[in-house]
C-alpha positions as CSV (number, residue, x, y, z in Angstrom):
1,X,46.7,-173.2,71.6
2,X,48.2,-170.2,71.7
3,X,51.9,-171.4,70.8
4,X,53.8,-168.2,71.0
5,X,52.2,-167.2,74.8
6,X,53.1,-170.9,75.8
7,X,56.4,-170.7,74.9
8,X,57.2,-167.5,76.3
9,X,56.3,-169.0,79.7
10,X,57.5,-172.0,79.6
11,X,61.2,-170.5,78.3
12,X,60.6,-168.2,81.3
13,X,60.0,-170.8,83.9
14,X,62.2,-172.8,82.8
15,X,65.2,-170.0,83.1
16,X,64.1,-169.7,87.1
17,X,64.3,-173.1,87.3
18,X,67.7,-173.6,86.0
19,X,68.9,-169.8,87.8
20,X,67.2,-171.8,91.1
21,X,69.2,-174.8,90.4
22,X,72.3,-173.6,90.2
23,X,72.0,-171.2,93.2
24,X,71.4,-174.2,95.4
25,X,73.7,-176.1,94.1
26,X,76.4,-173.6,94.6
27,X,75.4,-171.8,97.3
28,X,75.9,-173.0,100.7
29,X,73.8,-170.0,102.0
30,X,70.6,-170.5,99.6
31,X,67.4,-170.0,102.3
32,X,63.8,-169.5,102.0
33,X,64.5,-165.9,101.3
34,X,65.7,-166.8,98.1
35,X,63.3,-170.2,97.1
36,X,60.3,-168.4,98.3
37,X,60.6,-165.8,95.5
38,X,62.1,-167.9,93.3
39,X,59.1,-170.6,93.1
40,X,56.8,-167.7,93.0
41,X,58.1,-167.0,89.9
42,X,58.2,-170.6,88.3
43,X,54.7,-170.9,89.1
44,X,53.7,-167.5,87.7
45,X,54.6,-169.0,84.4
46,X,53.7,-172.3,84.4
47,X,50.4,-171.1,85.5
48,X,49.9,-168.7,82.9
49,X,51.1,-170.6,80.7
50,X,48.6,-172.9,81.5
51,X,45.6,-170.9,82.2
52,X,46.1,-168.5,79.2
53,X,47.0,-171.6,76.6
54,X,43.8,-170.2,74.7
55,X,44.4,-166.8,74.6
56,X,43.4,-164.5,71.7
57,X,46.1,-161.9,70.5
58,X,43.3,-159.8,71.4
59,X,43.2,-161.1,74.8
60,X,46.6,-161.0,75.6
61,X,47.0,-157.0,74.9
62,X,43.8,-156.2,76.5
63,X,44.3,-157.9,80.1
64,X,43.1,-156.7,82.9
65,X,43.9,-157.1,86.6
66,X,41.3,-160.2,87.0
67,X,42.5,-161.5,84.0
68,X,45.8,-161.9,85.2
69,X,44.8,-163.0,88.3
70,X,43.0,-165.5,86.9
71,X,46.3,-166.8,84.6
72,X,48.8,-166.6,87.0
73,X,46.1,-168.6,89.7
74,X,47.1,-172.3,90.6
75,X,44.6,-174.5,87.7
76,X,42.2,-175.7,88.9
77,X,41.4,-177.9,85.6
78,X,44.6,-180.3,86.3
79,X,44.8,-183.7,88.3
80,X,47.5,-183.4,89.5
81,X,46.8,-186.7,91.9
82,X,44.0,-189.4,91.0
């Protein structure tokens, strides 16, 4: 596992997560205009950090546009419900 990569996600998503939080929590205004975006961006990382767990360094500073497609895509190797 790519530790590094993982982390940098994961830190990431969980900085939108905690920015999201607040926002609700303090904004009587908060819509879908901000969530919307907002979750994008949680599940960019999450995803990526994911999908991309097994990276080479190599990998990572030679993406291309289907390879980030592919990392950033929901997984499809997770149960999420059994």
């Amino acid at each position: 596992m790519n530790r590094e990569w993982v982390l940098v996600h994961l830190n990431e998503a969980h900085d939108e997560l905690t920015r999201t939080i607040k926002e609700i929590t303090d904004s009587p205004g908060y819509d879908y205009g901000k969530f919307f975006p907002a979750m994008q961006h949680v599940y960019h990382h999450l995803n990526t950090a994911w999908n991309a767990r097994d990276a080479s360094e190599r990998e990572l500073a030679n993406q291309t546009t289907a390879t980030f497609k592919r990392w950033v895509s929901m997984p499809a190797d997770l149960v999420m419900f059994e």
